[in-house]
N, C-alpha and C positions, 0 to 999 in steps of 0.2 A: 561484476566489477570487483575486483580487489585489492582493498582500500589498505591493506597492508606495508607497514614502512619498512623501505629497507633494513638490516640489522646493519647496516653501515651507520644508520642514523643513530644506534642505541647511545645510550648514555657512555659508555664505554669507549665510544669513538669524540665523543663531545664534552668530554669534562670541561673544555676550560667553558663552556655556557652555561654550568650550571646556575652562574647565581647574576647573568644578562636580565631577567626580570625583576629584580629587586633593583639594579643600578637604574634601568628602566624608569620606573618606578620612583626614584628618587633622583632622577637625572638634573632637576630644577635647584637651585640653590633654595630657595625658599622652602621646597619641601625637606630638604637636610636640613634645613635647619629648626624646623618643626620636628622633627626624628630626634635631633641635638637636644633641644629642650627637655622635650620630655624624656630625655634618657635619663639629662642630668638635673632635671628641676630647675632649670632657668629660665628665661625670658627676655631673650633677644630676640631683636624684632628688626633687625638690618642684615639682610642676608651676606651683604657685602663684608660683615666683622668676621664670616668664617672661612677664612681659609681649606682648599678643599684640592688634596693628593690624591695619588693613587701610587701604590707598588705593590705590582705582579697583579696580585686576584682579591689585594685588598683595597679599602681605603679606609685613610687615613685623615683626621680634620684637627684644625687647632684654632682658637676661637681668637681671634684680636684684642688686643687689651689699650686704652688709651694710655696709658703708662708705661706698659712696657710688654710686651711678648713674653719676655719669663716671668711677668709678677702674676700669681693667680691662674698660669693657663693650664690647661689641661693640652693633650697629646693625647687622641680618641683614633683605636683601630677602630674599626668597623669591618667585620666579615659576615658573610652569608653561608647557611651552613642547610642541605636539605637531606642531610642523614647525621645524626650523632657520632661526632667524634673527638675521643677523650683526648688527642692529641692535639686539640688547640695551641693550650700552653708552649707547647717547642714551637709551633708558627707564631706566636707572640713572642715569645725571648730573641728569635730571627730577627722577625720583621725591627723590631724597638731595635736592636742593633745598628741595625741598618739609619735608622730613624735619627738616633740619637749623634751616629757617625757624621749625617749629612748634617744634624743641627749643630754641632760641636764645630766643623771646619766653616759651615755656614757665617756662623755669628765672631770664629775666630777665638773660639772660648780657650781660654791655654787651661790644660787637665791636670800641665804639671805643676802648675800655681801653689804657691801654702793657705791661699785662701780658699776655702770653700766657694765651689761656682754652683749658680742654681741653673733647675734643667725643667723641660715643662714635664705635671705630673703625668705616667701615660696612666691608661685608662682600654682595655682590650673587650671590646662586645662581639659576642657573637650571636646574629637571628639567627635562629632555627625555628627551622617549620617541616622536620620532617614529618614520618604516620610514627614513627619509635612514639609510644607518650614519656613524655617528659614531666617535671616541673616548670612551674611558671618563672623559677631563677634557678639557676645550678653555678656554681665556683666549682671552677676547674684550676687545678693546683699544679705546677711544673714537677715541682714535690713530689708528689705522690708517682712519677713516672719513673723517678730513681731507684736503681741498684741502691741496696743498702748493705754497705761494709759491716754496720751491725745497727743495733734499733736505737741505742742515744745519738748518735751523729745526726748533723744539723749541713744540711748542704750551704752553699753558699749562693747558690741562684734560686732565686722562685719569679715565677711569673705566674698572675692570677688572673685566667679568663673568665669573665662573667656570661653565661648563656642563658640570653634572654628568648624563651619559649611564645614565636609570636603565630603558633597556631589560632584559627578564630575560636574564641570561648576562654581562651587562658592570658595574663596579664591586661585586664580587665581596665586598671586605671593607665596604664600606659596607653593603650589604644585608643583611651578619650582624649587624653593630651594630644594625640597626635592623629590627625583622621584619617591622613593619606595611609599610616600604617595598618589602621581598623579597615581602611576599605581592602587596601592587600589582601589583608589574613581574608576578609571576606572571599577576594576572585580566587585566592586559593582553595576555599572550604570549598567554593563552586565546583570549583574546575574536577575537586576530585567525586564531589558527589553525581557529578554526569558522566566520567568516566565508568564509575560501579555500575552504571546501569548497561543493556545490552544494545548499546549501537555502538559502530565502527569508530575507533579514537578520534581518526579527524573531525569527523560527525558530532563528536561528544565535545571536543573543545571548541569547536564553533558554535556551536549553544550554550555552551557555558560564556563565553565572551559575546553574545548576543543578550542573554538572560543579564549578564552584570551592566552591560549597557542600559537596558531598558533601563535598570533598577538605579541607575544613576552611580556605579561602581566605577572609579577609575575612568570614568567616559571621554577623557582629552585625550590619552593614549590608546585606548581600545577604539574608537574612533579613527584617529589620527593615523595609527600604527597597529590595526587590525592584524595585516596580513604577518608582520611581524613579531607581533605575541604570539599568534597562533602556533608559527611557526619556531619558535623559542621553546614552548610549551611541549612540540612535539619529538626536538630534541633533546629535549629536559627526562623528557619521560622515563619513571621507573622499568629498569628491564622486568622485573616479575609481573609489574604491572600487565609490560605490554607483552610480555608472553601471556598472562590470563586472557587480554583484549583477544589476541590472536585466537585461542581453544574457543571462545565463545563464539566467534567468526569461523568455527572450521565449519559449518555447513557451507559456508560457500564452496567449498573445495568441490563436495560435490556437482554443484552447479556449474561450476567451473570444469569438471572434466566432463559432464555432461551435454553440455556446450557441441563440442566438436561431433558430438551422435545425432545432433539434431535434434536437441533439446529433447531427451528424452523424459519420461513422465516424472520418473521419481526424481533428476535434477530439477523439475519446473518445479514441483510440489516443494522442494528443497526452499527454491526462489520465492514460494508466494509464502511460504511458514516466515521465510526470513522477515517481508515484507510484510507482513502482519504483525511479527513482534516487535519489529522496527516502526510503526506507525501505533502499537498500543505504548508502548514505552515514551514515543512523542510527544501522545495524547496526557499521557499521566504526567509527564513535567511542564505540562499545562502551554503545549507549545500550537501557535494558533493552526488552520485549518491547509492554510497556505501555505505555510512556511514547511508543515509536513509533507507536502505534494512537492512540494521543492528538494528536501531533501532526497525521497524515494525516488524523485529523476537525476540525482546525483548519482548517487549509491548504484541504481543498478540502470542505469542507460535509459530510462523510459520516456515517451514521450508524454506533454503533456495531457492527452486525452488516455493514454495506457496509465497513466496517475491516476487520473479522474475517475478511472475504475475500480483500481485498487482503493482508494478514498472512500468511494461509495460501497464498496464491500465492506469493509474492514473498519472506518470509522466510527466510533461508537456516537451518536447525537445526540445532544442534550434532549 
């Protein structure tokens, strides 16, 4: 069987889904608004007081005020980012444009006034969670992306993105403020440490979202929307990645063109090594008895009693 995805699927064909699991993810008002807080250290607790945008591949939040919408509020991008990139900034002086155009005709603000008009403050975050290590906060400066006519000149625009590093093990007190984003960063650390190991991708992120199940990880959506994470995930996926996934899978090739010989020796031999390190690799991420005879009739066409063989060969027993 060959569990390989098409390269129509790579990341390169699917950018605009890269960051479909995080909105996922926080699709719930409630849960934004536990994300809100503890961005900003507040404590609202009526999901209904946040107002909640989208434009293009970001979003965008402002927080209701019983006084007034411009006293006190903030203007919150929010973007997802699963590679480092120092050109935030120019996507935030955009988007705020745009932002600030639709809130100006919105509320009918006159610009050309002698009075001073107030505007809500913005405020531009961006999660990342790529493998790059990072810091647990980086500022990222529009600034610093400028041509400089000479080194005293002082531009006239800056935009200042904040990138908040929400890898699991890093921003340590933000992820208790907020659990739905602790549990994240957790199905992400998952996802990738089943990947490293040697089973076929799909194979590896369906126990990974098995394993966070159990574990009580995100379980309303992995539950609910199984087939749908899985399938986010595997177009998310890093191409180097899954070129490595691929190299570690070229013994199937063998088997595969040994196939049409009628199964000749060194292809079967191919099949039973695969099947052996696919069921110790199982056994070591402590995956139950059954659930690895399941797998191995996935993977390679076997019937349940040609499992049951391989099981009792290969199984190590406590």
């Amino acid at each position: 069987m060959n569990n390989r995805i098409n390269p129509q699927d790579s990341p390169s064909a699917n950018r605009e889904y890269k960051d479909r699991l995080f909105r996922l993810v926080f699709q719930k008002k409630e849960d934004l608004l536990s994300l809100y807080n503890a961005v900003n250290g507040t404590s609202y607790d009526d999901p209904d007081d946040l107002e909640v945008n989208t434009l293009e591949n970001a979003l965008y939040l402002a927080m209701k005020n019983d006084l007034s919408f411009l006293i006190g509020a903030t203007l919150n991008l929010y973007e997802h980012q699963s590679s480092f990139n120092p050109n935030m900034p120019i996507r935030g002086v955009m988007y705020f444009s745009k932002l600030y155009e639709k809130h100006i005709a919105s509320h009918e603000i006159n610009i050309y006034s002698s009075a001073p008009k107030r505007l809500p403050f913005p405020q531009h975050i961006v999660f990342y969670n790529g493998t790059r290590e990072e810091p647990d906060r980086l500022t990222l400066r529009l600034s610093d992306l400028f041509e400089r006519p000479h080194t005293d000149c002082t531009p006239c625009l800056e935009c200042l993105t904040t990138m908040l590093n929400i890898n699991y093990g890093h921003n340590r007190a933000l992820m208790e403020k907020c659990l739905r984003l602790k549990e994240y960063a957790i199905f992400v650390d998952t996802v990738r440490k089943y990947l490293s190991s040697d089973i076929s991708l799909k194979i590896s992120v369906s126990l990974a979202v098995d394993a966070c199940i159990k574990s009580g990880i995100l379980t309303d959506i992995l539950t609910q929307q199984k087939t749908e994470v899985i399938q986010m995930i595997l177009e998310t996926f890093d191409q180097e990645k899954y070129e490595k996934a691929m190299r570690r899978e070229g013994y199937e090739d063998g088997y595969t063109a040994g196939k049409s010989d009628g199964y000749k020796s060194g292809a079967s031999s191919e099949r039973d090594q695969g099947i052996r390190r696919l069921l110790s690799t199982l056994q070591e991420l402590d995956i139950s008895r059954e659930t690895a005879a399941a797998k191995i009739c996935e993977k390679y066409h076997l019937s349940g009693a040609d499992a049951e063989i391989y099981i009792r060969k290969y199984w190590q027993e406590d």
